[in-house]
C-alpha positions in Angstrom: 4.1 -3.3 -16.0 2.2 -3.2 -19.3 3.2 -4.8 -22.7 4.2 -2.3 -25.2 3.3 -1.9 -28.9 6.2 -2.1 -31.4 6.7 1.6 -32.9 6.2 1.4 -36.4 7.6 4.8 -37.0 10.2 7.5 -36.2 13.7 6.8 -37.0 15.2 4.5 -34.9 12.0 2.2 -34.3 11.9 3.6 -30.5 8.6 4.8 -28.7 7.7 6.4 -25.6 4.4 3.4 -24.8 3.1 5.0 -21.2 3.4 6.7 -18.3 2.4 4.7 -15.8 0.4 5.4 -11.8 0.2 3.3 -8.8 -3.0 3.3 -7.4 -5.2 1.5 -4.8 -8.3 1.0 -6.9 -7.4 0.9 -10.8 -10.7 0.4 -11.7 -11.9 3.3 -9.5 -10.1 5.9 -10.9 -10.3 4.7 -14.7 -14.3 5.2 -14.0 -13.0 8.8 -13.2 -10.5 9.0 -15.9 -13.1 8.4 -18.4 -16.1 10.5 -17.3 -14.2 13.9 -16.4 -11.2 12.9 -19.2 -12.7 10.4 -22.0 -10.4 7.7 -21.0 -10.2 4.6 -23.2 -9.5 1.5 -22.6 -6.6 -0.2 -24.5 -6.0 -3.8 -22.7 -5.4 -5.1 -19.1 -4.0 -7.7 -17.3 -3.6 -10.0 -13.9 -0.7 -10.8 -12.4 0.3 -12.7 -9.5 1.4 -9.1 -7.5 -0.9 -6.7 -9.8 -2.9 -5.9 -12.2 -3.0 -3.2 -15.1 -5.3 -1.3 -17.3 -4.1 0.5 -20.1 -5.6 4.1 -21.2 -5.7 6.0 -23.8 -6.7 9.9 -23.2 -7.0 12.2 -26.7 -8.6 12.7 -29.9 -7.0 10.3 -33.3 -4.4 13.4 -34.0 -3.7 13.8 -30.4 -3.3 12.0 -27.0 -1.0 9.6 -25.0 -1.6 6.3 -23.4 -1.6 6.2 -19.0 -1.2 3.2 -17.6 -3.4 2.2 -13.7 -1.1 -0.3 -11.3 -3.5 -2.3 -8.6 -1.9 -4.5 -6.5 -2.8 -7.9 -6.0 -2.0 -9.2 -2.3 1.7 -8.5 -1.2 4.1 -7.9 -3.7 6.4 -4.8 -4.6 3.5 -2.8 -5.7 1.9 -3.1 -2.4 5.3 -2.0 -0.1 5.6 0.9 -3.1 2.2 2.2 -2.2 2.4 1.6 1.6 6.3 3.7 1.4 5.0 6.3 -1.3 1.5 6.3 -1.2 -0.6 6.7 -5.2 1.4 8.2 -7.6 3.9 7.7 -10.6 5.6 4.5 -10.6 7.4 4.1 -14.3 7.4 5.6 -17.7 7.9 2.9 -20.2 9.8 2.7 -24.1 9.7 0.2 -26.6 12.5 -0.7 -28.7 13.2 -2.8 -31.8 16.0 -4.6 -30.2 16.3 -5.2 -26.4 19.1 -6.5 -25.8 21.5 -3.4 -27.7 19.2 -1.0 -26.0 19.9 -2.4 -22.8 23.7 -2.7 -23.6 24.0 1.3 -25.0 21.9 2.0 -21.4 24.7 0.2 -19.2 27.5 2.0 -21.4 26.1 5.1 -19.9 26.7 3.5 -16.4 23.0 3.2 -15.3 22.4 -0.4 -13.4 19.8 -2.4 -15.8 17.7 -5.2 -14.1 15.0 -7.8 -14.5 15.9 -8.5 -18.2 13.4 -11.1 -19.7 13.3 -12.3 -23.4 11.5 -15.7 -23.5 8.1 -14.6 -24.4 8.4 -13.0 -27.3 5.1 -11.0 -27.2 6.9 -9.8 -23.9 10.3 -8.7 -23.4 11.1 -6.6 -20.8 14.2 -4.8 -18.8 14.2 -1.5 -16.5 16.4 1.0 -15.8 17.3 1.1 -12.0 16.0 4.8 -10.2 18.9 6.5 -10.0 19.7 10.3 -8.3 19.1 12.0 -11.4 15.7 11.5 -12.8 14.4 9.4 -9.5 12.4 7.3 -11.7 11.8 3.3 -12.9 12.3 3.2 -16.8 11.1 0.1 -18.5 12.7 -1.0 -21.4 10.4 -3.5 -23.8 9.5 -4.8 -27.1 6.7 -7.2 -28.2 5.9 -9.1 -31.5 2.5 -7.4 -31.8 1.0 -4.3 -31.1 -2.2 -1.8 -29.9 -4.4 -0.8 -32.5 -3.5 2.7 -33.6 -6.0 5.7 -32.2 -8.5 6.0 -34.7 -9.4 2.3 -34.2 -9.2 2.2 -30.2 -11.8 5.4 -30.0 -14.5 3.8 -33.1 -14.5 -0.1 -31.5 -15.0 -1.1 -28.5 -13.6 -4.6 -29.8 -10.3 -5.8 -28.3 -8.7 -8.9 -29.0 -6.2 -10.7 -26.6 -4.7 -12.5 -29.0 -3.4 -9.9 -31.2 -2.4 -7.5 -28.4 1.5 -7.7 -26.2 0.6 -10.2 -23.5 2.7 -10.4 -20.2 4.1 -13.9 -19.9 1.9 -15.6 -17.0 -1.2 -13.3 -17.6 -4.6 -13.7 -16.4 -8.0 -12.3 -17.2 -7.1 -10.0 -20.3 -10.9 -8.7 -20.1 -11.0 -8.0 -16.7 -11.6 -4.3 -17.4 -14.5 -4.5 -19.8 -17.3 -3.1 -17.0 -15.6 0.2 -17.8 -17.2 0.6 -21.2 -20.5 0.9 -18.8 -19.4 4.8 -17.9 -20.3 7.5 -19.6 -18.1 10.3 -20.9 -19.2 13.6 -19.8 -16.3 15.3 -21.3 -13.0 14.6 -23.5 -9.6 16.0 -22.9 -5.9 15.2 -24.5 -2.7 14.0 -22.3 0.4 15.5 -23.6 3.9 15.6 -22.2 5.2 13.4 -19.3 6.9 15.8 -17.0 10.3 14.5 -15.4 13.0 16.6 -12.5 16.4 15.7 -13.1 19.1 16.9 -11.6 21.2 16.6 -14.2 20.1 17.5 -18.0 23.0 16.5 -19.8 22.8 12.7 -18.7 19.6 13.0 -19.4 20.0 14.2 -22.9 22.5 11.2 -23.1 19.6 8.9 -22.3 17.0 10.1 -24.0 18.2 11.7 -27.0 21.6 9.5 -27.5 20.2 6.3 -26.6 16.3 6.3 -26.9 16.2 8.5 -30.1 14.1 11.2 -28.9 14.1 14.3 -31.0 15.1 17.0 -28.9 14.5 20.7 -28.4 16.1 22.2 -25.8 15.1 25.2 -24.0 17.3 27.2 -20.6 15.3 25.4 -18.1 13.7 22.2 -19.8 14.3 19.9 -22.7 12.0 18.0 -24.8 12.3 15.0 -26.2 9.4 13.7 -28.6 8.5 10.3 -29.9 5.7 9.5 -32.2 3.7 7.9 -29.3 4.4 11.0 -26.9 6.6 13.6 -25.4 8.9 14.2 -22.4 9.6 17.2 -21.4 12.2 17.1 -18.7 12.8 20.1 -16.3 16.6 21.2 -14.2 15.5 20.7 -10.6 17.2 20.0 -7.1 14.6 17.0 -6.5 14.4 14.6 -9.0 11.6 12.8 -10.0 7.7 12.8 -12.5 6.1 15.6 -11.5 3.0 14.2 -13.9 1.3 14.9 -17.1 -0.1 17.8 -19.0 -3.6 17.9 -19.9 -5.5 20.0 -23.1 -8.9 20.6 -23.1 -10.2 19.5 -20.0 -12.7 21.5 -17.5 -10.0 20.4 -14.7 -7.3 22.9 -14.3 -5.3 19.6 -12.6 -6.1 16.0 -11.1 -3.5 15.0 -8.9 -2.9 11.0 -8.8 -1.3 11.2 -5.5 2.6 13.0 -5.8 2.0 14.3 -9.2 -0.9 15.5 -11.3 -2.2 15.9 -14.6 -2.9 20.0 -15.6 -2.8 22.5 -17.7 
């Protein structure tokens, strides 16, 4: 997945980073992304089974970051697209301290896998898909961070160096030939949508153990961040059902199983 900045605000130092799609041709639909939506680039990586791009789609007061999944010959990404086809693959938080986020996560009795902490401009753990919310949830934190959303929409400069790095990543700039496509129009990407079948564990996880600040509603919750929102709905099927949109001519562009609309 996508190295995470280090929230710098909010109470308990936890941030919702991105929401994250797995697509054939990442590079394909980013040129989309930012003609129809005003996408902007953030940072992207290689990886031995994928590779990433990071997006940003808003204005400086307004916006949340999507993140583009390609795989690279056979690896999990490719059996998820051949089982699933395009579509959401995980929403992802950072946190100031890994290993007691991971810890309060198990206490709730969700299965926590894949926990990393050698490279610290990458540490990284994720929440198992369970039968409520249907859904991979990466847990990280990183030493650095993304410039803030003023900066990422005035410069087209980005700087490896300074920016989360996946441990064993390649070709940082690989994305760059996206600067090359016009914007024909700007939008803003608001709340993650998430189906759970149960809204009180999920108010456990993501009010009681990712800090969200909630306000609940009869058939949805939301749960803000200052990177973002989630806004999670009581449903028989589980699962992201995508992201809304502001401001766009597009009433909704489906990535596959979900879509981002209105």
């Amino acid at each position: 997945m996508t190295a995470p900045r280090t929230a710098a605000t909010g109470g308990t130092g936890i941030d919702l980073d991105h929401t994250s799609f797995a697509v054939h041709d990442a590079m394909r639909w980013a040129r989309f992304l930012r003609r129809k939506l005003g996408a902007t680039p953030i940072s992207g990586e290689t990886l031995p089974e994928f590779r990433y791009l990071l997006l940003y789609v808003g204005a400086p007061e307004q916006g949340a970051r999507l993140e583009l999944m390609e795989p690279q010959g056979d690896g999990f990404l490719t059996r998820n697209l051949a089982k699933r086809g395009e579509g959401p693959h995980h929403v992802t938080f950072t946190v100031p301290d890994l290993r007691a986020a991971v810890a309060r996560v198990r206490a709730l009795g969700s299965t926590v896998v894949g926990e990393s902490y050698e490279h610290p401009p990458w540490h990284e753990a994720f929440i198992v898909p369970d039968d409520k919310h249907a859904v991979v949830i990466q847990l990280a934190q990183s030493d650095r961070r993304y410039p803030g959303p003023e900066d990422l929409l005035t410069t087209c400069a980005r700087d490896p160096e300074s920016l989360p790095s996946v441990s064993g990543a390649t070709e940082p700039l690989w994305w760059t030939s996206l600067w090359g496509t016009p914007v024909e129009t700007t939008a803003r990407l608001g709340a993650t949508h998430l189906a759970s079948t149960d809204l009180a564990f999920s108010r456990r996880l993501f009010e009681g153990v990712l800090g969200g600040e909630l306000r609940a509603e009869d058939e949805h919750f939301d749960f803000s961040w200052p990177g973002g929102s989630v806004r999670v709905h009581a449903a028989e099927r589980p699962g992201i059902l995508g992201m809304a949109l502001h401001g766009s001519g597009f009433t909704s562009v489906r990535i596959g199983s979900a879509s981002l609309r209105a």
